[in-house]
VEXDREN-795477 format. One record per residue (C-alpha): residue in one letter; x, y, z. Coordinates in steps of 0.02 Angstrom, whole numbers, padded with zeros to 5 digits, always signed. Example, Ala and Ser with C-alpha at 12.3 -4.5 7.8 and 13.67 -1.06 7.14 Angstrom:
<sites>
A+00615-00225+00390
S+00684-00053+00357
</sites>
This chain:
<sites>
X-00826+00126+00533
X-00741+00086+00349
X-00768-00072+00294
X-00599-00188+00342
X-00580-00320+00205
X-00468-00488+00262
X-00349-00591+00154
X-00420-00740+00250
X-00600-00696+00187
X-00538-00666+00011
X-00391-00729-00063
X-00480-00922-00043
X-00306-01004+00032
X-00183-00893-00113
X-00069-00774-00087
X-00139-00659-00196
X-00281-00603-00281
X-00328-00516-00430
X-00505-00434-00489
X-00523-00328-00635
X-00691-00194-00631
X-00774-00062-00725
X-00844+00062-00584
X-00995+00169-00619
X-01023+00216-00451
X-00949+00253-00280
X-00837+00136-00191
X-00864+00163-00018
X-00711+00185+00098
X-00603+00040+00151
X-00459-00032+00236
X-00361-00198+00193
X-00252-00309+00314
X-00151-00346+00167
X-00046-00242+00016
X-00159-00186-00124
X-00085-00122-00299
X-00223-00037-00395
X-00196+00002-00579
X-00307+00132-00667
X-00353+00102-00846
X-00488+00216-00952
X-00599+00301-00875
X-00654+00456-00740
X-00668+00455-00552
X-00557+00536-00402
X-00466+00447-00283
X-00479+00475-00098
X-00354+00426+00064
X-00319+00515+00215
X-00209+00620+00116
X-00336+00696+00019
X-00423+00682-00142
X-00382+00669-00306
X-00416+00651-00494
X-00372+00494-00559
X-00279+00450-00733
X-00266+00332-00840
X-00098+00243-00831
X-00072+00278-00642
X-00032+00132-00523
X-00086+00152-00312
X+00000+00057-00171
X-00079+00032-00034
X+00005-00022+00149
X-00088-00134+00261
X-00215-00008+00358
X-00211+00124+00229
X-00381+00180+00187
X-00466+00241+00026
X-00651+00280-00072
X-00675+00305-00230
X-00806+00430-00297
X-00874+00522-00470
X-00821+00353-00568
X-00898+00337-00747
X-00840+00181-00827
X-00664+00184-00724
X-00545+00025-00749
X-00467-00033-00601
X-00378-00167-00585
X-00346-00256-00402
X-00170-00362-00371
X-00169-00398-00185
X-00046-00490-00100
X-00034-00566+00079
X+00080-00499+00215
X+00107-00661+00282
X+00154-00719+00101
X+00273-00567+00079
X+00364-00621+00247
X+00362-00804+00200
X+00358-00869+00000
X+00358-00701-00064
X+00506-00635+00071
X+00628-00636-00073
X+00551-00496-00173
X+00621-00363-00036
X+00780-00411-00113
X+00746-00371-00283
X+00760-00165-00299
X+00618-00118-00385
X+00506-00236-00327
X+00558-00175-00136
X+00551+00016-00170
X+00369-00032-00261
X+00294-00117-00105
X+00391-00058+00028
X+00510+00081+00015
X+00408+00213-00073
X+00248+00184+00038
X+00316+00205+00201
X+00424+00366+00166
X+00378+00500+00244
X+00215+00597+00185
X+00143+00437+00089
X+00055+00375+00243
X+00042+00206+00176
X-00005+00268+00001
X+00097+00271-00153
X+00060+00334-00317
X+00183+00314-00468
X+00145+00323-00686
X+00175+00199-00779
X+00091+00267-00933
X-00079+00197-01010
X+00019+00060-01121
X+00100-00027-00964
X-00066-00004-00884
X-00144-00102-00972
X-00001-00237-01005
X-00032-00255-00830
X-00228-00246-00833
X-00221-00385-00930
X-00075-00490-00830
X-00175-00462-00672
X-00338-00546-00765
X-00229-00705-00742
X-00193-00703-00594
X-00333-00824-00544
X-00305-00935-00680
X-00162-01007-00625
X-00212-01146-00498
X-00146-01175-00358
X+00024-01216-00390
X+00161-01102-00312
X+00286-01085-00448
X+00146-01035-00566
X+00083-00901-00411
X+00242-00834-00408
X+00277-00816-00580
X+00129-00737-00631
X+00148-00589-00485
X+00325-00564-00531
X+00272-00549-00726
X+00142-00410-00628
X+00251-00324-00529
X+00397-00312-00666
X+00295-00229-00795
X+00243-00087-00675
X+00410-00074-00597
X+00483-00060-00769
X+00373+00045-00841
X+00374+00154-00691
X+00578+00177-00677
X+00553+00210-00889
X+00442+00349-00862
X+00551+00432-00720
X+00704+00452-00838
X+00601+00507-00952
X+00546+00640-00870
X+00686+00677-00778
X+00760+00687-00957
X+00644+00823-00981
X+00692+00927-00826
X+00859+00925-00891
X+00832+01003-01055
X+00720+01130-00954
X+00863+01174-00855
X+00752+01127-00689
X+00856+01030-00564
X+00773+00916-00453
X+00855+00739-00369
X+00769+00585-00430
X+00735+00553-00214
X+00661+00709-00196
X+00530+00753-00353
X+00491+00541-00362
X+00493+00461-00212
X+00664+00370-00209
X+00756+00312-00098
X+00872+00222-00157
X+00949+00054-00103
X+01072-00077-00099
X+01074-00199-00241
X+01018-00332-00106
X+00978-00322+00070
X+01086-00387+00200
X+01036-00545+00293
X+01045-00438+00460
X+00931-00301+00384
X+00810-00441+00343
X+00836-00529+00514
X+00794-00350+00589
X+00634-00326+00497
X+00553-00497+00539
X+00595-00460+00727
X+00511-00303+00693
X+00376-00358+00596
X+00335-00499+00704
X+00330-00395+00883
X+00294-00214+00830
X+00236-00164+01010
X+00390-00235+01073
X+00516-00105+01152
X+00648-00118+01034
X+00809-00014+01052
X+00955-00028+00929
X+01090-00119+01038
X+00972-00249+01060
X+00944-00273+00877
X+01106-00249+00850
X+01156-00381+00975
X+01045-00500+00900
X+01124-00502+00722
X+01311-00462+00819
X+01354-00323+00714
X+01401-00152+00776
X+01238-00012+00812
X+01322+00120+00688
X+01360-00009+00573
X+01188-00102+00582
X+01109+00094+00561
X+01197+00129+00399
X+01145-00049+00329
X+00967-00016+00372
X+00960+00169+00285
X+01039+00098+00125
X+00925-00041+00106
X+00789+00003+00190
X+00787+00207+00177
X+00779+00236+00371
X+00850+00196+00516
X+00796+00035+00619
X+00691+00139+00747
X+00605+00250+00615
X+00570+00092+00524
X+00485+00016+00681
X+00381+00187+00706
X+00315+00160+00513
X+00258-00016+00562
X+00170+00026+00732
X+00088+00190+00635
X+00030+00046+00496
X-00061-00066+00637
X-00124+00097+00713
X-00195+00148+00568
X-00278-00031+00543
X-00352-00014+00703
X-00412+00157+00709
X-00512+00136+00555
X-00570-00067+00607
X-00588-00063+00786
X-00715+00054+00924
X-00532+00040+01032
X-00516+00239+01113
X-00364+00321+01056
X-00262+00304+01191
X-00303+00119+01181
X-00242+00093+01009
X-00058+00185+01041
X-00045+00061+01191
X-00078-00080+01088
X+00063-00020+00959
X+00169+00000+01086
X+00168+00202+01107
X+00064+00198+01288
X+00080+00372+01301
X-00074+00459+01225
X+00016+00625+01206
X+00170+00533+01121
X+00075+00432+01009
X-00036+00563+00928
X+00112+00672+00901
X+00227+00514+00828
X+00060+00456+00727
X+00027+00624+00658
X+00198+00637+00605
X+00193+00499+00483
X+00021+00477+00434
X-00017+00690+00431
X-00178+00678+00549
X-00185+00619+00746
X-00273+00459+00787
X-00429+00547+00830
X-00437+00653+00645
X-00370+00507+00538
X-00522+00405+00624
X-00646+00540+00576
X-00584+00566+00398
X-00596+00373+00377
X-00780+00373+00432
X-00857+00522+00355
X-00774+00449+00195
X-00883+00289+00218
X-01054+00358+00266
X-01058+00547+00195
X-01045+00521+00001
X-01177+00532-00079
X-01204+00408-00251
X-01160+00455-00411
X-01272+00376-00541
X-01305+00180-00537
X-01217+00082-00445
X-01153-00020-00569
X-00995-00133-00586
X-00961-00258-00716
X-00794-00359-00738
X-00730-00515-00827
X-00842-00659-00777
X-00708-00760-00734
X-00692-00650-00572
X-00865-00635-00484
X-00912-00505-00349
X-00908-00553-00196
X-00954-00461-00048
X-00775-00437+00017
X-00715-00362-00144
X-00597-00239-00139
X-00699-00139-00260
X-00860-00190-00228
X-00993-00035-00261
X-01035+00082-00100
X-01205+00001-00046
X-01333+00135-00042
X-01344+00123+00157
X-01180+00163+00167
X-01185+00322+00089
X-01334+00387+00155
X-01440+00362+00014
</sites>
């Protein structure tokens, strides 16, 4: 099974964590329990999730969801850079970034649209890259105080949001002059959004959040933050970009995912636990929004960790101020791992 890396085991108390490495070798596949951002600087390798695989470029920034897997292979002096926040953090201290735009369509919105199963990846361009190569080297270097935390992940997460939304008018600039025609929602990933979300949208998504197995059905959550069902639907699409119920199914596929790739739980065992106890309905409802059933997205996830074989030395160096560890995100593929 993929290696499942815990905030608990590496964030050392934070809320976040940042690591900054050079790969020379394969990077054997993963999963996280918490939401990694993954900035690519110089360098050559390829990219892979249950979606595929991929070249990667310099200047290209990769969300990852909670339970989202990925490997990296063929890297020859590839700059990554690692910003990883907690989910408890983001529905605690850090619950006020969902009601900044950019910062919610960057960690949210665009990762759990349909097709991204739990994987986003936007440009920025190789200048913002490494703006924020650079602003995630300090992310460790703040202490311990909060304000400071905070500060220094916003300063993170507003250069790439920036520089992302710059290079999307840019080249939907381009289109224009071309005379192609393509929405901004459609050829990038948006979704759109209200300016802020509304305090029942936010009520709605902790009561998700916090009981995702729980048989939740519209009038109830509607009941709970006394507004209307139609009314509570449209408020939930605008900020959110689906409705309450598809929003739920995105969660529960996001746990699934975490266990099917973590966890020796049977299939049928793990859509139970998610709250889809029917096996047939939970592969078909799984493979709709992560694009394999349980049983396939389970078998990509380990023949991804044990059937690469090594590319050259396993070698990773990074700033000294940010030792390996053996729960690093990016730590290199161990030889056993790979089958070498």
């Amino acid at each position: 099974m993929p290696e499942t890396l815990h905030e608990h085991a590496l964030f050392d108390g934070r809320p976040v964590f940042g690591g900054i490495h050079e790969l020379s070798a394969d990077v054997a596949a993963h999963t996280h329990d918490f939401v990694e951002i993954a900035v690519v600087g110089p360098g050559r390798g390829r990219h892979l999730t249950s979606r595929g695989e991929r070249r990667l470029r310099h200047g290209e920034v990769i969300v990852l969801r909670p339970g989202a897997w990925h490997a990296f292979t063929g890297c020859v002096e590839l700059t990554v850079a690692n910003c990883c926040i907690s989910t408890q953090a983001l529905r605690a201290e850090f619950a006020a970034l969902r009601d900044i735009p950019m910062f919610r369509r960057l960690l949210w919105t665009d990762p759990v649209a349909a097709g991204a199963h739990g994987v986003h990846v936007a440009s920025v361009g190789p200048a913002a890259a490494s703006e924020a190569i650079v602003a995630i080297t300090d992310l460790n270097l703040t202490g311990r105080t909060p304000g400071r935390i905070l500060g220094r992940l916003v300063t993170v997460l507003g250069i790439l949001a920036d520089a992302r939304d710059a290079h999307e008018r840019r080249s939907r600039s381009g289109e224009r002059g071309s005379g192609q025609s393509r929405s901004a929602g459609s050829a990038y990933g948006s979704t759109g959004g209200e300016a802020f979300v509304h305090p029942a949208v936010a009520d709605c998504i902790a009561r998700i959040e916090a009981e995702p197995a729980r048989a939740w059905r519209l009038d109830e959550l509607a009941k709970a933050v006394s507004l209307d069902p139609a009314y509570l639907g449209r408020l939930f699409r605008r900020s959110v970009g689906l409705s309450p119920l598809d929003f739920l199914a995105r969660v529960r596929a996001e746990h699934a995912a975490a266990l099917l790739t973590r966890t020796q739980l049977p299939v049928a065992r793990v859509g139970s636990t998610v709250g889809w106890p029917d096996p047939t309905y939970f592969a078909r409802r799984f493979r709709t929004l992560s694009g394999l059933t349980p049983s396939e997205y389970r078998r990509r996830s380990v023949e991804s960790s044990v059937g690469s074989p090594a590319h050259g030395p396993h070698r990773n160096t990074r700033d000294d101020r940010h030792p390996v560890g053996s729960g690093d995100p990016l730590r290199p593929a161990d030889p056993a791992d790979l089958g070498g």
